[in-house]
LUMVO-164581 format. One line per field, with one value per residue (C-alpha): residue number from 1; residue in three letters; x, y, z; chain. Coordinates in pm, 1 decimal, m for minus. Example, Ala and Ser with C-alpha at 12.3 -4.5 7.8 and 13.67 -1.06 7.14 Angstrom:
2
resi = 1_2
resn = ala_ser
x = 1230.0_1367.0
y = m450.0_m106.0
z = 780.0_714.0
chain = A_A
***
This chain:
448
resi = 1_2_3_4_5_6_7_8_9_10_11_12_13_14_15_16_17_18_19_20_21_22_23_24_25_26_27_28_29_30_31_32_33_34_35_36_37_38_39_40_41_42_43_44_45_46_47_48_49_50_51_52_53_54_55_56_57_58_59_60_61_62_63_64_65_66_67_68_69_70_71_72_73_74_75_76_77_78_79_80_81_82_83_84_85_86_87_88_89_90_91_92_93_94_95_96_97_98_99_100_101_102_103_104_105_106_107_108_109_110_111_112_113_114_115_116_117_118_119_120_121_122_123_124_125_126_127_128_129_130_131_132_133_134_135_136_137_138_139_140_141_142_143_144_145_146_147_148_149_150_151_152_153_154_155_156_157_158_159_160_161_162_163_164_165_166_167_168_169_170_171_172_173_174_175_176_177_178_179_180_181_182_183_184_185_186_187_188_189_190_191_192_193_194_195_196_197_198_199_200_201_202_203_204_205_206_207_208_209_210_211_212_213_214_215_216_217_218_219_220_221_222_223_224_225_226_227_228_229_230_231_232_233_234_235_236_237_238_239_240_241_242_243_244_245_246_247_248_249_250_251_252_253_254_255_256_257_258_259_260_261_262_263_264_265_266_267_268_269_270_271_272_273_274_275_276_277_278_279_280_281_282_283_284_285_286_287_288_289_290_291_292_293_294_295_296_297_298_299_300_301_302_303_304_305_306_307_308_309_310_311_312_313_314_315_316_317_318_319_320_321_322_323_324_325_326_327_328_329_330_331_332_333_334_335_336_337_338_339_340_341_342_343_344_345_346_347_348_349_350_351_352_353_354_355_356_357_358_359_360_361_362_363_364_365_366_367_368_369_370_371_372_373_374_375_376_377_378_379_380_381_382_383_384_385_386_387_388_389_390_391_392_393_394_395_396_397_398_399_400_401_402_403_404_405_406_407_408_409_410_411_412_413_414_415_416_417_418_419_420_421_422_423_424_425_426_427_428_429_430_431_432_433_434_435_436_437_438_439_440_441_442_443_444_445_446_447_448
resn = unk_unk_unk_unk_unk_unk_unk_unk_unk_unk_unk_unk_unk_unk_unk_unk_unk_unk_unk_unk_unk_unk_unk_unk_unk_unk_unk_unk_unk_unk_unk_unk_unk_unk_unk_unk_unk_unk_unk_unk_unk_unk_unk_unk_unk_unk_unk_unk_unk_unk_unk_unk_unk_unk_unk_unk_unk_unk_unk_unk_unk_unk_unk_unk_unk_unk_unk_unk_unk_unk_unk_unk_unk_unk_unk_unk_unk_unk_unk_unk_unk_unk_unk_unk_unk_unk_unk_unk_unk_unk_unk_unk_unk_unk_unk_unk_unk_unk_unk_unk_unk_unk_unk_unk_unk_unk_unk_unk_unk_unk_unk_unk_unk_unk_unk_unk_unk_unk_unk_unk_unk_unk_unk_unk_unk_unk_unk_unk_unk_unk_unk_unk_unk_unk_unk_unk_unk_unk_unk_unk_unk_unk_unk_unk_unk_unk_unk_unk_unk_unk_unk_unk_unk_unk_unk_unk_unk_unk_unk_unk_unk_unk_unk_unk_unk_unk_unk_unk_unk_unk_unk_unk_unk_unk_unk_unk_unk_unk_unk_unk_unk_unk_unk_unk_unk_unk_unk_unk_unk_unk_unk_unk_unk_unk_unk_unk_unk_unk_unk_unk_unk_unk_unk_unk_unk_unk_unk_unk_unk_unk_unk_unk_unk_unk_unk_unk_unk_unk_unk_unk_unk_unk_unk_unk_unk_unk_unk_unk_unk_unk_unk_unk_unk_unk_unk_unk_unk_unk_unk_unk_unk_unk_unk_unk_unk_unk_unk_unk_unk_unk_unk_unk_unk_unk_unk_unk_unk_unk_unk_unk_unk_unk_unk_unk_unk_unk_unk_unk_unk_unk_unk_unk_unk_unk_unk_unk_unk_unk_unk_unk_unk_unk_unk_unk_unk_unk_unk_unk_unk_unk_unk_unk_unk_unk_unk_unk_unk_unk_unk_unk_unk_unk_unk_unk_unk_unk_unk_unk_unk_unk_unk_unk_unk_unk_unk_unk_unk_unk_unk_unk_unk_unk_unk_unk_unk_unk_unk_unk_unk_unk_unk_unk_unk_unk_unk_unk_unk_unk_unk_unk_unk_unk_unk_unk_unk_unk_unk_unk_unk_unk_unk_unk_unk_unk_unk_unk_unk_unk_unk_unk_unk_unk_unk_unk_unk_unk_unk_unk_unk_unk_unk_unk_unk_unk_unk_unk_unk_unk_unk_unk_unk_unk_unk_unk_unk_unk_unk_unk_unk_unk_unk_unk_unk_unk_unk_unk_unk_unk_unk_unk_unk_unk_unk_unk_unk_unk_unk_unk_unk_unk_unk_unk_unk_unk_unk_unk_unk_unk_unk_unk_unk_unk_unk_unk_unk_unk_unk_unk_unk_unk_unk_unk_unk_unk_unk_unk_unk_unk_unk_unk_unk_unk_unk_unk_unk_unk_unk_unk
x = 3340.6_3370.0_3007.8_2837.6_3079.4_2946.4_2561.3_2624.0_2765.6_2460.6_2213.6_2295.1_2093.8_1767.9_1648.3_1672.5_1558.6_1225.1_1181.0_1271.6_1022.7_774.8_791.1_754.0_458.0_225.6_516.4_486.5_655.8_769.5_773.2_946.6_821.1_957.4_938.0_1242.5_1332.9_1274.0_952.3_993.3_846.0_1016.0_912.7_1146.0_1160.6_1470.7_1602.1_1958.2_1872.5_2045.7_2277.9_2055.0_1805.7_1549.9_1406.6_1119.4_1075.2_716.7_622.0_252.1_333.3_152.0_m81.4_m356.6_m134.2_m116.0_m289.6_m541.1_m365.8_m62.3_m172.0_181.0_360.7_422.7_548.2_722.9_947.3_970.9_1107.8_1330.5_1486.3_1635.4_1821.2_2134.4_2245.4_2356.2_2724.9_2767.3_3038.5_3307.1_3050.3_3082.9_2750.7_2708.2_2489.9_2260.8_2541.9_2720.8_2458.8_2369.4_2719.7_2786.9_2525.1_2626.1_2977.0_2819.8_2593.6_2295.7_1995.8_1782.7_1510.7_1186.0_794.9_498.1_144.0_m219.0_m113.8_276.1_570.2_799.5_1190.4_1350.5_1708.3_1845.7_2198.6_2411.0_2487.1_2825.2_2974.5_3202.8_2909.2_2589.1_2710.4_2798.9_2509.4_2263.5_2481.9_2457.9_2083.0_2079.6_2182.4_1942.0_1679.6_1863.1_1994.5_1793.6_1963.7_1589.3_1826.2_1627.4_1821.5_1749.1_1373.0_1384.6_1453.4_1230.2_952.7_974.4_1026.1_705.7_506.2_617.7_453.7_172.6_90.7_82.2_m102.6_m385.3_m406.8_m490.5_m869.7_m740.0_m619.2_m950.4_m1178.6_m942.7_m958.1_m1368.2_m1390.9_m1181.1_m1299.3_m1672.2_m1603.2_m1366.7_m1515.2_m1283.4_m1096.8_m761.2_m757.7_m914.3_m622.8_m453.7_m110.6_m199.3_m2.1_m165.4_m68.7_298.8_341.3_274.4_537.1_905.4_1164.2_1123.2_786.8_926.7_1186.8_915.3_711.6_971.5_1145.1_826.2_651.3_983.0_1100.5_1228.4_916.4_691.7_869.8_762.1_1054.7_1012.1_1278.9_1311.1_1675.1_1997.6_2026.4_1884.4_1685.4_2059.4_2161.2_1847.2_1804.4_2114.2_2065.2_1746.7_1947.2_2178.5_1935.1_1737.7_2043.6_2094.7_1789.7_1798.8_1620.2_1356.3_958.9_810.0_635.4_289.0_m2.8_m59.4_m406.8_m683.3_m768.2_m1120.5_m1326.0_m1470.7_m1844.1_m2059.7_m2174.4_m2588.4_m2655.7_m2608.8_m2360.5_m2339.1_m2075.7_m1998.0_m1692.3_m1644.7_m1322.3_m1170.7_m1030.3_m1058.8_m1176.4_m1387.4_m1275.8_m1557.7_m1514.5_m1758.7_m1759.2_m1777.5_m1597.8_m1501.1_m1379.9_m1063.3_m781.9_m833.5_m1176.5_m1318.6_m1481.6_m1176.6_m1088.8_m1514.2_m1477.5_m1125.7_m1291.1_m1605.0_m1395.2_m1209.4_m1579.3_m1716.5_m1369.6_m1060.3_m1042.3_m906.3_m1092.8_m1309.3_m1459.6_m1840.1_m1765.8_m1536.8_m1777.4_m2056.3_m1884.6_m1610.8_m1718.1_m2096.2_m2093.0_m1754.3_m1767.1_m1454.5_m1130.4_m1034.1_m1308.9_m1219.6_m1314.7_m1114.3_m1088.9_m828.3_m861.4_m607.3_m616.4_m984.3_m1227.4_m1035.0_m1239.4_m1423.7_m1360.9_m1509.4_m1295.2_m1292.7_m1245.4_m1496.9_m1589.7_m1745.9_m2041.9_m2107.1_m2001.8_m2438.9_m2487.0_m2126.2_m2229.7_m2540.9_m2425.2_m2151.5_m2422.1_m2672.5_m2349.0_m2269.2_m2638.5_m2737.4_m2380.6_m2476.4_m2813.6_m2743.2_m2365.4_m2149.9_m2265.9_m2099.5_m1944.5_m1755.1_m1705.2_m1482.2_m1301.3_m1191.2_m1079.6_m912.5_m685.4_m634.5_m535.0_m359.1_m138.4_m37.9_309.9_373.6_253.6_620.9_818.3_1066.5_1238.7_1119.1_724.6_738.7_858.7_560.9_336.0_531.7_521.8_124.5_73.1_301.6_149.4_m215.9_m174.3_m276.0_m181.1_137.7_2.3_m134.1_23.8_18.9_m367.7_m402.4_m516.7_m738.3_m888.3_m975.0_m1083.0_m1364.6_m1561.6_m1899.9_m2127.1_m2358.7_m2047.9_m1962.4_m2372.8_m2361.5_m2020.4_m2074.9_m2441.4_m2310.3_m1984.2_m2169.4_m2510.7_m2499.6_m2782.6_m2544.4_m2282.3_m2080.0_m2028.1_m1780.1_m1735.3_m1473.1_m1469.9_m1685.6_m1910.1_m2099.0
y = m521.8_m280.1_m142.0_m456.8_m494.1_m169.8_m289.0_m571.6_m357.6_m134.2_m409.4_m517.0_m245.3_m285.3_m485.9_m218.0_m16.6_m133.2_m148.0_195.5_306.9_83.4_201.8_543.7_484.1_726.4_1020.1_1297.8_1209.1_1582.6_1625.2_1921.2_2078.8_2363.9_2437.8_2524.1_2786.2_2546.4_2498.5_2119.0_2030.0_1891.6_1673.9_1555.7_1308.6_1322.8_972.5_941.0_587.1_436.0_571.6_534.4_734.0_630.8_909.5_927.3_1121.9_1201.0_1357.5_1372.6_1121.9_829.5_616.1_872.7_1100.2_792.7_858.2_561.1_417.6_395.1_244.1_145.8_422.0_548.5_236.5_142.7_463.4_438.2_84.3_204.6_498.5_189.6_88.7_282.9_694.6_894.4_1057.5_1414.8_1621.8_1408.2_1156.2_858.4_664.7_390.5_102.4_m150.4_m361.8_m64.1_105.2_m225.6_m255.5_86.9_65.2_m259.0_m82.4_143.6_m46.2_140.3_98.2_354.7_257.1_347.3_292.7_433.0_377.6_523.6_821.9_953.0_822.2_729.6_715.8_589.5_594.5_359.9_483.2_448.9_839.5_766.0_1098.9_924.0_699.5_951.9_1183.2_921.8_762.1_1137.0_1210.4_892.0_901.8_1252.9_1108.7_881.0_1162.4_1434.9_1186.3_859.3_666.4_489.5_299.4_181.0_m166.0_m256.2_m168.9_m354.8_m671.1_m531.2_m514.1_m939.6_m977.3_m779.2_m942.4_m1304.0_m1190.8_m1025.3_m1351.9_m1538.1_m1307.1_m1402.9_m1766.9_m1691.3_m1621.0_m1381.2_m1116.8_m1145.5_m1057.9_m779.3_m664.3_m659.6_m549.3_m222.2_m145.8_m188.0_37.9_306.6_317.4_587.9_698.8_627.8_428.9_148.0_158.1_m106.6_m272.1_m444.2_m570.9_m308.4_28.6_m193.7_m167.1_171.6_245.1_427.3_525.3_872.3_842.7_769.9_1042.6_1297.8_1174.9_1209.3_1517.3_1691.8_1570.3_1505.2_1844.4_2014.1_2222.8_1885.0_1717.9_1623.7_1484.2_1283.7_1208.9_996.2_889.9_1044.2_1347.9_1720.1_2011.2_2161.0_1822.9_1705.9_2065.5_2019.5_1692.9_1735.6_2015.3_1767.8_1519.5_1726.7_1915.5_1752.9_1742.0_1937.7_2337.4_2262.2_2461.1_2659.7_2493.7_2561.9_2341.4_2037.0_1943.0_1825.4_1466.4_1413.1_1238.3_843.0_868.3_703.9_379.6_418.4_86.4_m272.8_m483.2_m860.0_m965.0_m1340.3_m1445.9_m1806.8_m2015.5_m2340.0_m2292.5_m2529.6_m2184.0_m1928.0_m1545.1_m1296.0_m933.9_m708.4_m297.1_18.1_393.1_437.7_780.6_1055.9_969.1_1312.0_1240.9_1326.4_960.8_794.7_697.5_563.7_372.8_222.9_95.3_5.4_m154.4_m340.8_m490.8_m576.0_m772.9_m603.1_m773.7_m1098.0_m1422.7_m1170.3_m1001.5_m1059.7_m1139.8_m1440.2_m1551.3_m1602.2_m1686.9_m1869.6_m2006.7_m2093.5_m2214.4_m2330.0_m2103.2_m1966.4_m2059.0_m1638.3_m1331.3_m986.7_m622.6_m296.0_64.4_158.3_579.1_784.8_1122.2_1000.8_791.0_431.8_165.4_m10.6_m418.0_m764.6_m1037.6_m1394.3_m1756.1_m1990.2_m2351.9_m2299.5_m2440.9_m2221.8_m1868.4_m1795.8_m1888.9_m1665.9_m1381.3_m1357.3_m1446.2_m1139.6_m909.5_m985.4_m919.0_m604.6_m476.0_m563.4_m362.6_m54.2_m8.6_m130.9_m37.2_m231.0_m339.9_m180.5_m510.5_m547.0_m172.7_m208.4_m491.6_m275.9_m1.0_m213.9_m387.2_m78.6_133.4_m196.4_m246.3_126.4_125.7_m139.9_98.3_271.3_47.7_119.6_371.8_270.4_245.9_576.5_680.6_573.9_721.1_1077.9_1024.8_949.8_1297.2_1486.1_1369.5_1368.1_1776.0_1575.9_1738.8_1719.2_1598.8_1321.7_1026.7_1195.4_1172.5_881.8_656.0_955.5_1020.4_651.9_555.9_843.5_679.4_514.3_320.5_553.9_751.4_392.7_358.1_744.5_689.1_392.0_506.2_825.1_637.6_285.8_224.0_m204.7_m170.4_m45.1_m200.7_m401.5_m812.6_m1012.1_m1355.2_m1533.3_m1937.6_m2224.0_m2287.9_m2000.9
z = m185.3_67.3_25.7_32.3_420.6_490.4_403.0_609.8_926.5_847.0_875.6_1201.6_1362.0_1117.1_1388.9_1665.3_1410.4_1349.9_1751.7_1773.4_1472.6_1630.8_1995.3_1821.5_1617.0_1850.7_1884.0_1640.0_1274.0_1196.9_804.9_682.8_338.6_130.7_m285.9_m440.1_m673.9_m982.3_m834.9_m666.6_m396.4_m119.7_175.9_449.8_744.0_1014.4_1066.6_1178.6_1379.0_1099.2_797.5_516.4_297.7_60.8_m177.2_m435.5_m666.0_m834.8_m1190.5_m1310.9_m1618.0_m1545.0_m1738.1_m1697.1_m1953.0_m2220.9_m2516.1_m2600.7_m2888.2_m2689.7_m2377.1_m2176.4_m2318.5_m1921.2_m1810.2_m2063.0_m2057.0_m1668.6_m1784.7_m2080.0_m1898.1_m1642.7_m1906.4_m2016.8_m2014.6_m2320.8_m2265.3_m2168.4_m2079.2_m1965.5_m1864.1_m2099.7_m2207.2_m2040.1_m2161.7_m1966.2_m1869.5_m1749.1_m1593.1_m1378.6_m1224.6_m1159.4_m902.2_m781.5_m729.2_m522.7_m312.4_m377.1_m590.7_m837.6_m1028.9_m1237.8_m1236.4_m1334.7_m1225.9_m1269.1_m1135.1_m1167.3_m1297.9_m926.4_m918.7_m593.3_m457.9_m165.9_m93.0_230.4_369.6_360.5_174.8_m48.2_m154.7_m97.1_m342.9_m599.1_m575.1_m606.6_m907.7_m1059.1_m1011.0_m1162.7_m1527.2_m1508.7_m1486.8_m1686.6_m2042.2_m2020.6_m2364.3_m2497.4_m2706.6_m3027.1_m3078.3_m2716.7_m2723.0_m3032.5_m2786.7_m2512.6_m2782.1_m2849.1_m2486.6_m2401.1_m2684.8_m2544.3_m2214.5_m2368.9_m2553.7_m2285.0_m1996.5_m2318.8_m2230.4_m1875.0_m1760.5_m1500.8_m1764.8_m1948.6_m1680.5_m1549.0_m1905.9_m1911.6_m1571.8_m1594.0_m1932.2_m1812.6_m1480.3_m1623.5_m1998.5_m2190.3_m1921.7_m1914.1_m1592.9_m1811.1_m2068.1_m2097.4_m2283.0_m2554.7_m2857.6_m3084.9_m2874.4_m2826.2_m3178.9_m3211.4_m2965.3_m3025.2_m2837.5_m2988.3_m2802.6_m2499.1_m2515.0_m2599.2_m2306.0_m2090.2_m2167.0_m2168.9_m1828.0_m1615.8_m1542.1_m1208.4_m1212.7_m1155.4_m930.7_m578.4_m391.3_m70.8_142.9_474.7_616.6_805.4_625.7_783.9_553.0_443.2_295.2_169.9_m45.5_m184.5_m255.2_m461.1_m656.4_m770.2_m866.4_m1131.8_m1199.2_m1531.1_m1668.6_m1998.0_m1998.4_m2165.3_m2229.3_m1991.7_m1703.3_m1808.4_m1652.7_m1807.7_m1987.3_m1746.1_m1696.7_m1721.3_m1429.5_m1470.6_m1514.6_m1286.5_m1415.4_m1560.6_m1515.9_m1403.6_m1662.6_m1667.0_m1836.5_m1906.2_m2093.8_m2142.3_m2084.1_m2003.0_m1717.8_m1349.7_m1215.6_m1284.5_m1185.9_m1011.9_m1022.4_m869.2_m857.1_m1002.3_m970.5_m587.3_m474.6_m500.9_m276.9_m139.2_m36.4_380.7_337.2_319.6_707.7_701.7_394.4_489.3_831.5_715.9_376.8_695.9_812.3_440.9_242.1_390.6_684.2_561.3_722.0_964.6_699.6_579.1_245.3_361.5_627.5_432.6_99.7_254.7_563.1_529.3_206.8_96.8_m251.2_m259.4_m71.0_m59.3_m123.1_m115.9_m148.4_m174.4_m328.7_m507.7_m489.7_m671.8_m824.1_m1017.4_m849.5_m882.1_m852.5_m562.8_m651.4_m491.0_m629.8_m592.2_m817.1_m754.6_m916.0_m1263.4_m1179.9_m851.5_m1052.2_m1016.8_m659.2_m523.2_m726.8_m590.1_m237.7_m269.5_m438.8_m140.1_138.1_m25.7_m57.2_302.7_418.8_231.7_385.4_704.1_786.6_1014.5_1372.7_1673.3_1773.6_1418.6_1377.7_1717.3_1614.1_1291.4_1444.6_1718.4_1451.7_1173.6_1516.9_1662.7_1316.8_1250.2_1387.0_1125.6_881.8_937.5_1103.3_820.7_614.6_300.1_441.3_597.4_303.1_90.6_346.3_329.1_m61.7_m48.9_203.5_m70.8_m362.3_m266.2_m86.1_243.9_596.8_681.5_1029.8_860.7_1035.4_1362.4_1339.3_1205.8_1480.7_1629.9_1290.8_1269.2_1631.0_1571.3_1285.4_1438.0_1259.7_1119.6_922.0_770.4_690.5_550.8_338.8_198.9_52.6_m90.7_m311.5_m354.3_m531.6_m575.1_m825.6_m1080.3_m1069.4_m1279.8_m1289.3_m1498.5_m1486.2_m1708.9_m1685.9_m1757.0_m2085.4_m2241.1
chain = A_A_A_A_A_A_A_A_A_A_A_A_A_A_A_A_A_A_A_A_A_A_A_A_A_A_A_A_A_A_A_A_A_A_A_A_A_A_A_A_A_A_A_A_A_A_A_A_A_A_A_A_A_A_A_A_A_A_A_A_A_A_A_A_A_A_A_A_A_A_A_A_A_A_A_A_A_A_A_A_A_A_A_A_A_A_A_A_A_A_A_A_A_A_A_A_A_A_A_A_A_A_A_A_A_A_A_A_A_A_A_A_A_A_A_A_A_A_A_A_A_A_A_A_A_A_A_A_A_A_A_A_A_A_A_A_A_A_A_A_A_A_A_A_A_A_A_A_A_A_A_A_A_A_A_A_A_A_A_A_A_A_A_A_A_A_A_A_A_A_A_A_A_A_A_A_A_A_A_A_A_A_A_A_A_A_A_A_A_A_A_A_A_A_A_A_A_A_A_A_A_A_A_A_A_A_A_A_A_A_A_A_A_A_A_A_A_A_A_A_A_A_A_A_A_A_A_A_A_A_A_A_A_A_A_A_A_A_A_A_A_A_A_A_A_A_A_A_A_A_A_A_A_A_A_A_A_A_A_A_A_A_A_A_A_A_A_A_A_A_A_A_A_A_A_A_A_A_A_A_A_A_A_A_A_A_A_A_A_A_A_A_A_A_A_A_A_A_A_A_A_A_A_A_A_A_A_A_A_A_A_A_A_A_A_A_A_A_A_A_A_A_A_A_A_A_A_A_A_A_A_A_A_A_A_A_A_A_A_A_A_A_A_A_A_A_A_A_A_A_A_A_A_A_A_A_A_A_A_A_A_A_A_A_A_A_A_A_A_A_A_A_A_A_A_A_A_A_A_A_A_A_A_A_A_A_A_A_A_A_A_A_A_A_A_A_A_A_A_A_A_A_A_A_A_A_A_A_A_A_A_A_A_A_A_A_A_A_A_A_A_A_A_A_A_A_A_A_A_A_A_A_A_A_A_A_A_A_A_A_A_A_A_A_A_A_A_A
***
């Protein structure tokens, strides 16, 4: 009980606390960055306003290292390794049950994930000593003698199959299913969990996966909170103490690129369903790409902009097709993809289509004009500070400058680096990564 009163104390100043980021939004966010002996990389932000820390901690084992016929295999060990530790030492096992309440008994939180990309852990512990340390060592088993218990993924299994079953009935899942398949083709970005690659599936699997990608040598280790560059190295010592010595650290296999798309695909899928689901795209761009600040503000003008964008005026607004229309890139280490996505009547799938195909062309060739390419840059520049205005979102934003090898002066420049992008870089960046003649088209509702 006593943590939880502590928690409480704590949270009393999360107020003043997101003043205090936000009044600081323009100052200079110093991240410090050093590789330790094992070869992890380590990137660190001072803040003592309040006495908490929030780490992550990134491997390359993602879904981009699945093989095909196990699609899910990385998140579904991120998932399995939450769930239990094998005993070592004088360290009993301890099961799910167990596992669960010894972090409640501590206050703090650790947990698993895996996207696209890498496979994430993050801690959320108080800096307390008598609960800091805990908490890191605790964490540590979790990375160093995961359990993968067989009888429990036995129950996982049914549990995931339920879900599986019943993501089928909806139209949504279908069309994201068609749509990623038709942009990424055999890439792994366009793998996907099905009951097939479930089944094929073990825990020995997992602990293969995980033994071989998760290792101190392929770790990048993020860390923002009340703790200074002495604490925070030992820190990350402790936390991949445990895992086991294991092969050399030699380079993983490349990950081929997504192939640009040769030609325009129509896809149609039938479904009874009150709405029919649009997706519109193709392969977008590396996260690491110099477009990115002109095709995040001119992304702002076309769909990311909410109800001032030009999708949702003339989809939305003019003609009452769709109550919400979007667009937006998803870059990540491969060229993720660029996506217009709305749900329209069945019966008015043809004319929003066409209406989002003709918005989308006319952008490319013509760019934005000055008067909306101000009002973007006014708003992305106006909403930064609340880009940080926590621990845990200046942590993602040190964890996306680690993991992408972006300047560690990245969020100092952010506003300048945006507030210089005119209209004819939006024109020029958008007609290099986008070609709306080939791009893909799914539609999933309505008769065939």
């Amino acid at each position: 009980m006593i943590h939880f009163q502590r928690i409480a104390a704590t949270a009393a100043t999360a107020c003043a606390t997101v003043l205090f980021c936000a009044q600081s939004a323009w100052a200079a966010i110093p991240i410090q960055q050093w590789t330790q002996a094992s070869g992890a990389r380590v990137f660190l932000v001072e803040s003592p306003a309040i006495p908490m820390l929030d780490v992550q901690i990134d491997f390359d084992a993602g879904g981009r290292r699945d093989p095909a016929a196990q699609a899910g295999l990385a998140s579904l060990t991120a998932a399995m390794s939450n769930k239990g530790v094998l005993a070592r030492g004088s360290d009993p096992a301890l099961d799910q049950n167990a596992w669960s309440e010894a972090w409640v008994d501590l206050g703090a939180s650790f947990g698993a994930g895996a996207g696209d990309d890498r496979m994430s852990f993050s801690l959320r512990t108080l800096t307390y000593p008598d609960l800091m340390d805990k908490a890191v060592r605790l964490a540590a088993r979790q990375l160093g003698e995961p359990a993968f218990a067989a009888d429990l993924w036995q129950r996982e299994r049914q549990r995931i199959s339920a879900s599986l079953k019943e993501a089928d009935t909806k139209p949504a899942t279908h069309a994201g299913r068609a749509f990623q398949s038709a942009v990424y083709g055999s890439h792994p970005y366009g793998y996907e969990l099905t009951q097939a690659t479930l089944d094929r599936i073990q825990t020995e699997d997992m602990r293969s996966d995980f033994s071989r990608m998760v290792l101190p040598c392929r770790a990048t280790v993020s860390l923002v909170g009340a703790v200074n560059k002495a604490q925070a190295d030992a820190l990350v010592q402790t936390l991949l103490s445990r895992i086991p010595a294991g092969q050399a650290c030699a380079p993983l296999p490349a990950v081929g690129e997504i192939a640009p798309l040769a030609a325009a695909r129509d896809i149609r899928i039938p479904f009874a369903s009150a709405q029919a689901h649009v997706f519109i795209g193709q392969p977008g761009y590396k996260r690491d790409d110099p477009d990115f600040f002109a095709l995040t503000v001119g992304n702002y003008v076309l769909g990311g902009g909410g109800f001032v964008s030009r999708l949702t005026a003339e989809v939305r607004e003019k003609r009452g097709l769709s109550y919400s229309v979007y667009s937006y890139f998803a870059p990540g280490l491969h060229a993720g993809a660029f996506t217009i996505g709305l749900q329209t009547r069945p019966d008015q799938a043809v004319e929003a289509v066409k209406v989002s195909r003709d918005v989308l062309a006319k952008f490319v060739a013509d760019g934005p004009t000055e008067a909306e390419l101000q009002a973007a840059k006014d708003n992305l520049i106006g909403g930064f500070a609340l880009r940080i205005d926590s621990n845990r979102k200046l942590l993602d934003n040190v964890a996306n400058i680690a993991w992408n090898h972006l300047p560690l002066d990245y969020l100092d420049t952010w506003t300048q680096r945006v507030d210089k992008i005119t209209t004819a870089d939006v024109k020029a960046a958008f007609a290099r990564k986008l070609q709306p003649e080939k791009m893909v088209t799914v539609v999933v509702g309505g008769a065939q």
